[in-house]
N, C-alpha and C positions, 0 to 999 in steps of 0.2 A: 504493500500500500504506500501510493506519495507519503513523503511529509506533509502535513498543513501549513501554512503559513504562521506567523504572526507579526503582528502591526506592531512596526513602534514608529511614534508620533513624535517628530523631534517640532521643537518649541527653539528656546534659548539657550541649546547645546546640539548647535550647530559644527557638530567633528565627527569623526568616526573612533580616535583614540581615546582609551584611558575613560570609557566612557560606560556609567554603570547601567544605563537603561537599556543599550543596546546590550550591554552582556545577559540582563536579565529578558530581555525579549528572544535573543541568541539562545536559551537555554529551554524555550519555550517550542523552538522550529526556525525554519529558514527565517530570517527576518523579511517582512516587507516596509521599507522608507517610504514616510507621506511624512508631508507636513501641511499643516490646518490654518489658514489664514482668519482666523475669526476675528467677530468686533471686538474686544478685547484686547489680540495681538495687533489690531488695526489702529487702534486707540493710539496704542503708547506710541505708535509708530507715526503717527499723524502730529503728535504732540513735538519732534524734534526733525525737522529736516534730515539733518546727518546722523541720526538714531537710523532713518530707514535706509540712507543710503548704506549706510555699515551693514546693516542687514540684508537687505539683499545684494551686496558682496558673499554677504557670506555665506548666505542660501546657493549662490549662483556656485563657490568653490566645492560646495558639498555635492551638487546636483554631479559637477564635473570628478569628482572623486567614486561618487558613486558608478557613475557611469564606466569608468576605469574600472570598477570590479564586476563587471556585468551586471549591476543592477542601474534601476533608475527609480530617482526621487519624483513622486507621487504629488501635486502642490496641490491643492481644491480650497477653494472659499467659502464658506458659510460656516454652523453651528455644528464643534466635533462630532456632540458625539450621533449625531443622524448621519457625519458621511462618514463615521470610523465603523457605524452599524453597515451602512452600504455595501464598501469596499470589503469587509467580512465579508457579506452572501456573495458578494459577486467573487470573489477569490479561495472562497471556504476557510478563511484565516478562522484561528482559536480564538483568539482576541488580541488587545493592544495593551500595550508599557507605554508609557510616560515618563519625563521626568518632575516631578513637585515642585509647587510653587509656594515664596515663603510667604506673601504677603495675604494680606485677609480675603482682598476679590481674589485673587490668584488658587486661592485654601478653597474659597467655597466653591470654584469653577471646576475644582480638580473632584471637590466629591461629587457634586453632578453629573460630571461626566461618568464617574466609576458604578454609580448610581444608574444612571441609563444604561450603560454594558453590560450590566451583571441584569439586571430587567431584561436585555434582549438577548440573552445566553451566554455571553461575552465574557471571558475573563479580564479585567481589569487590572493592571500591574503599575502602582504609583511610586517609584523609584524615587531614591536621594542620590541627585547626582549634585549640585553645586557646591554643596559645601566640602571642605575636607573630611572633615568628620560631621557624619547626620546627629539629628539635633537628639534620638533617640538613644544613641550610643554616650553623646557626651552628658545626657541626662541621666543617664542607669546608674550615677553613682549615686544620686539624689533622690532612689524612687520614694526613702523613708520621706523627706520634705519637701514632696511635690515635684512634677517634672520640669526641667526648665531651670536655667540659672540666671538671675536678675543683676548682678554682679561681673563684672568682669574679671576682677584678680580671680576666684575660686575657680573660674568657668576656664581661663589661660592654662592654669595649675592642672586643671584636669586633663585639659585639650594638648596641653604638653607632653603628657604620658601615653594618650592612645597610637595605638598603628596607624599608618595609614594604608587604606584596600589598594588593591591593585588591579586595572580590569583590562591592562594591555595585549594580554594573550589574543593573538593575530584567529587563533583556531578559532575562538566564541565568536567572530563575525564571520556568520553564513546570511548572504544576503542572494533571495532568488530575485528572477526576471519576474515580472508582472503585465499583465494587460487591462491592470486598472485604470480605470478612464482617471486623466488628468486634466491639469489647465498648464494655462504659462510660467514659466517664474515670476517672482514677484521682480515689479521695477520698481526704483524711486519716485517717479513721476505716476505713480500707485497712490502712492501717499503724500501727493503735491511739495515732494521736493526733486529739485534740479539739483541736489549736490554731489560733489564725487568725490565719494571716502577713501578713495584710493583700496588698494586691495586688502580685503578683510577675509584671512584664513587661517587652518591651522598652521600655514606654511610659516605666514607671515608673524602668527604669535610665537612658536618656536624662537624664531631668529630674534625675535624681543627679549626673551626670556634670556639665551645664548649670551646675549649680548648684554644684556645689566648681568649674568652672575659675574662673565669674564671683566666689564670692564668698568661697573658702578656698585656690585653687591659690597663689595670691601669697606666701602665711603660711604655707604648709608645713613649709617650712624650719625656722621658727621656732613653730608651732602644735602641728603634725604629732603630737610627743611628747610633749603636755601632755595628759593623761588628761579633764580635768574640760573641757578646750575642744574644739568639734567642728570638730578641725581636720586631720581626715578625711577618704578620696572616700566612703566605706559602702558600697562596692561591691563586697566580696570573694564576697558570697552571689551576688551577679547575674554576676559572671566565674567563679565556680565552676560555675553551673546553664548559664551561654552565652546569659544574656537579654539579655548587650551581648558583642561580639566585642573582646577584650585588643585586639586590634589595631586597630580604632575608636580605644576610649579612650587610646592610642600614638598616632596619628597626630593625635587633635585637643589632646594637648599638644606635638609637633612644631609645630603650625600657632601654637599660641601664643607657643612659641619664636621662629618666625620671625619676631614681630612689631619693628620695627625704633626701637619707640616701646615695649617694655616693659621695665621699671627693674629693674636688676642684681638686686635683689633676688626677683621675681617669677624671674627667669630661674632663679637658685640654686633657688628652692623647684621649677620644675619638672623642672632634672634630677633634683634628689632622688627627684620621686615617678616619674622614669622611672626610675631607677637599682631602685624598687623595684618594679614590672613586670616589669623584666630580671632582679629576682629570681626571680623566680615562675617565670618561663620556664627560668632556669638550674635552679631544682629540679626543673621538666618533664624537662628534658634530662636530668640528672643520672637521673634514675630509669628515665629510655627507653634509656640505655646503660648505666646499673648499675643494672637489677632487685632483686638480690640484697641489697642498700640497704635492701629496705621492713623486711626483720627483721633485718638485721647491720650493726653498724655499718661505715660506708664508708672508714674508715682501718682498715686492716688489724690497724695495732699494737693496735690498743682492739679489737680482735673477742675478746680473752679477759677483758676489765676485767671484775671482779664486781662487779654490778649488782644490789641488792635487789629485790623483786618488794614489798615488805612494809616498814611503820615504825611505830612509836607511832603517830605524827601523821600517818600518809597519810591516816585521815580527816578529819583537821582539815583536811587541806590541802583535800580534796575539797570540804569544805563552806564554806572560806573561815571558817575561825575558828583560824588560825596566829597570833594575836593580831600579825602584823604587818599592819600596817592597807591598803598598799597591796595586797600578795599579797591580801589579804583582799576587797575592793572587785571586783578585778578578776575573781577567781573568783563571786564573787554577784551582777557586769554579765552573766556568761558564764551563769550559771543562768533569770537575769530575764528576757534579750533574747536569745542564742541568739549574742552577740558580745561578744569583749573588745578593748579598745583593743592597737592592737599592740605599743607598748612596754609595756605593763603584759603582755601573754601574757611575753616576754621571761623580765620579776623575775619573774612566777609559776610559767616551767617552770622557770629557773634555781633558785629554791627546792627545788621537785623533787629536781632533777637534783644540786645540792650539798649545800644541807642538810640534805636525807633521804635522800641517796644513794640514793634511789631511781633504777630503773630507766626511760629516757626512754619506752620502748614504753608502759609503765604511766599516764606523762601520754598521752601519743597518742591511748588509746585512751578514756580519759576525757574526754576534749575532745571527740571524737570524737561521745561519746553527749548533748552540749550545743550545739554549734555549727549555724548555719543551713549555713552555708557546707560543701560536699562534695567537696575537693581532696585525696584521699589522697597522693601524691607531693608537694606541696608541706607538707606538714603534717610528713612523712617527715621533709624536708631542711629545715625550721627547727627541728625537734625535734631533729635529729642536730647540728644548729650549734650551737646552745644546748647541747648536752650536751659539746658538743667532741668529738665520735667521726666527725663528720660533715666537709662540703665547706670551714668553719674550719680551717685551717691553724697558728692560732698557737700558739705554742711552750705554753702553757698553759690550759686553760679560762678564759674570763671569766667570773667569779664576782660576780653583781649582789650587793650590799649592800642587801636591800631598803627596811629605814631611810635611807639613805644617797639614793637613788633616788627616794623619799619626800619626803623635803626638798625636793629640787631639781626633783622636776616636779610634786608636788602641795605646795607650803610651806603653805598655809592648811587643808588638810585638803578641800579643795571635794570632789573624787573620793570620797576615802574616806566623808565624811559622808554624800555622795548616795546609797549602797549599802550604808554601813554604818550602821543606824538607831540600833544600841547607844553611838554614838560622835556622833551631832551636836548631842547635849548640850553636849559642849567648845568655850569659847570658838577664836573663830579664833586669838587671838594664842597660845593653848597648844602651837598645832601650828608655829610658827616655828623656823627654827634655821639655821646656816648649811649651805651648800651641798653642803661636805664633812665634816660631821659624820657620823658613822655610830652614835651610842646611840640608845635607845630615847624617845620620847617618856615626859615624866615620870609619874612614876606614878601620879599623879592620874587620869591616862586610864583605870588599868584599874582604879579602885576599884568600879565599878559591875559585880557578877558576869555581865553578860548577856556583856560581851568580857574573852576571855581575855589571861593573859600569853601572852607571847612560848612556843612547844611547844618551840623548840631558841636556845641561842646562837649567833648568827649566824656571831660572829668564829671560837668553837672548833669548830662543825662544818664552816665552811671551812678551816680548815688542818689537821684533820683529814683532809677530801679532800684536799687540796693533797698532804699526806704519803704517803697511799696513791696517788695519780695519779703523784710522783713515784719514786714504790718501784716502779713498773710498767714504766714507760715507761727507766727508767733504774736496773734491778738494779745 
């Protein structure tokens, strides 16, 4: 008797390697590749021009990958699970695997669908592939006090000790030929953008990865946080779409740990950038056992803080003309290229979030409509940290100073000049100061109308907030 089919439905784990859905569909029968364009994946994609152009790049290198092993990728539009029921009868597939989503619409999409399949005979297979370690594995140590770690130090601690899986064995992808009816690939001009993301594959995140361990992992430590240096992996777009598996890129900074000939300092820099992996994964988790997180803040006492919707200056912020130069850079990196350096996202939700007391959802969603990168649950849980309503614990918001910030990781002005065109008239020595200063660069800076002053004072709108955070929290 043939094999039967079965379906896996790739989403945003767009590769063939290292990849656990297809191992678990692989173990199920011949694999068949579709992928589902629904309102949903249409959304997000609609919401960022070079979000869709990245994606179908990288639709278009799978489609061509596939094709290279005698299968072909399967694309159809509408609601899964009636064309993942179809594509069943018409193929005699057993059913379909999936990979899981962390965020709450994402959570309740995914039992619906499993819901429908298993109603129409269907096996249903909801896989953990993004993170390195699933949220179930790093919770098992906790089943005595509930699933889920709310904390970051104990959640690192534990995430430090486990293995990581491995699903590169070349044998577990058997992929058959199909004559399921398909449609086109998807194009950007799909989802009304003209842009062009350049190539987005596994080829192309490899050679990213190659290339920060050999020639930036070592400086992390000390590069990492310097805006104007690229001292970066650039790979948050390719771990968001799944064109490199988190757990890949985990285990080949394990392996450079291991090395018993690499200098204290190289080691520092790479638990760093593991420590911040194990972020991304704790805001996975954190959102697969508190849903309710994507619109509420996650510390219960801040779920009634008031929160503006509204500011003078939300537009300025928006356009990056807060006349503070770093905020400023960093929101016009984020316009230009579709990314911002991470400590610089930091002082520019921080901004936000204290000196406009605007509401964090409000940055969210505006990032949202600029970023290449498509991690709703993680985006959640740094925005909620940043605001201090979130998996931050400490006793107070931390309040960047973004002059302050300024000095110390861009002193010459390198960052802000290269974004900011109205400002690289200033000699470099104007932009000097020391480290813990917190004024404004001298005035001289803003005599040319094209860059504004400063829209709020930094010092009085944070103790401002300070004063109402503490009238809250402590009537």
């Amino acid at each position: 008797m043939a094999e039967r089919p079965f379906i896996y439905r790739f989403s945003t784990d767009l590769r063939l390697e290292d990849h656990a859905g297809l191992a678990a569909a692989a173990s199920r029968g011949g694999v068949l590749p579709i992928i589902v364009i629904d309102d949903a994946l249409a959304s997000r994609l609609n919401a960022s021009p070079r979000r869709a152009a990245f994606f179908c790049s990288a639709v278009s290198a799978l489609a061509a990958e596939l094709r290279e092993m005698g299968s072909r990728l399967v694309v159809r539009r509408g609601p899964p699970g009636k064309i993942i029921a179809e594509i069943a009868r018409a193929t005699g597939a057993d059913g379909a695997a999936w990979s899981a989503s962390y965020h709450a619409q994402g959570i309740g999409d995914d039992r619906r669908l499993q819901s429908e399949l298993e109603e129409a005979g269907l096996t249903a297979l909801l896989v953990h592939d993004a993170p390195v370690i699933p949220p179930e594995e790093s919770a098992a140590a906790r089943s005595a006090e509930g699933a889920g770690y709310r904390a970051f130090a104990p959640y690192f601690e534990r995430w430090w000790k486990l293995g990581i899986a491995s699903y590169e064995n070349p044998l577990l992808l058997r992929f058959i030929p199909s004559e399921a009816a398909g449609e086109a690939l998807p194009q950007p001009r799909e989802f009304s953008s003209g842009d062009a993301a350049g190539a987005a594959s596994p080829q192309v995140a490899r050679v990213l990865l190659e290339g920060f361990l050999e020639d930036r992992a070592a400086r992390y430590d000390a590069a990492g946080a310097i805006p104007s240096e690229n001292g970066t992996s650039q790979l948050s777009a390719h771990i968001s779409f799944g064109t490199i598996s988190a757990r890949t890129i985990a285990r080949r900074v394990r392996e450079r740990l291991g090395d018993p000939f690499s200098l204290a300092e190289e080691r520092a820099s790479l638990r760093l950038f593991l420590r911040a992996l194990a972020r991304r994964d704790f805001f996975l988790q954190l959102s697969w056992f508190y849903p309710g997180a994507t619109q509420e803040a996650l510390q219960e006492k801040m779920q009634g803080f008031a929160l503006a919707q509204d500011h003078r200056a939300l537009d300025a912020w928006r356009g990056g003309k807060t006349g503070y130069p770093l905020v400023d850079a960093g929101i016009r990196q984020l316009h230009q290229t579709g990314w911002m350096h991470p400590h610089v996202r930091a002082v520019a939700a921080s901004f936000l979030c204290f000196d406009l007391s605007v509401d964090w959802r409000v940055g969210r969603e505006e990032w949202n409509r600029w970023l290449v990168e498509d991690d709703p649950a993680v985006a959640t849980g740094n925005w909620q940290w940043i605001a201090g309503v979130g998996a931050d614990m400490a006793q107070f918001p931390r309040i960047y100073n973004p002059e302050r910030q300024r000095r110390r990781y861009d002193p010459d002005g390198t960052y802000a000049r290269r974004w900011i065109p109205e400002l690289r008239h200033i000699p470099r020595e104007a932009w000097h100061g020391r480290a813990d200063d917190s004024p404004q660069l001298s005035l001289s800076l803003f005599e040319r109308d094209a860059y504004p002053q400063p829209v709020v004072d930094h010092a009085v709108a944070a103790r401002a907030f300070l004063t109402r955070y503490r009238a809250f929290v402590s009537p």
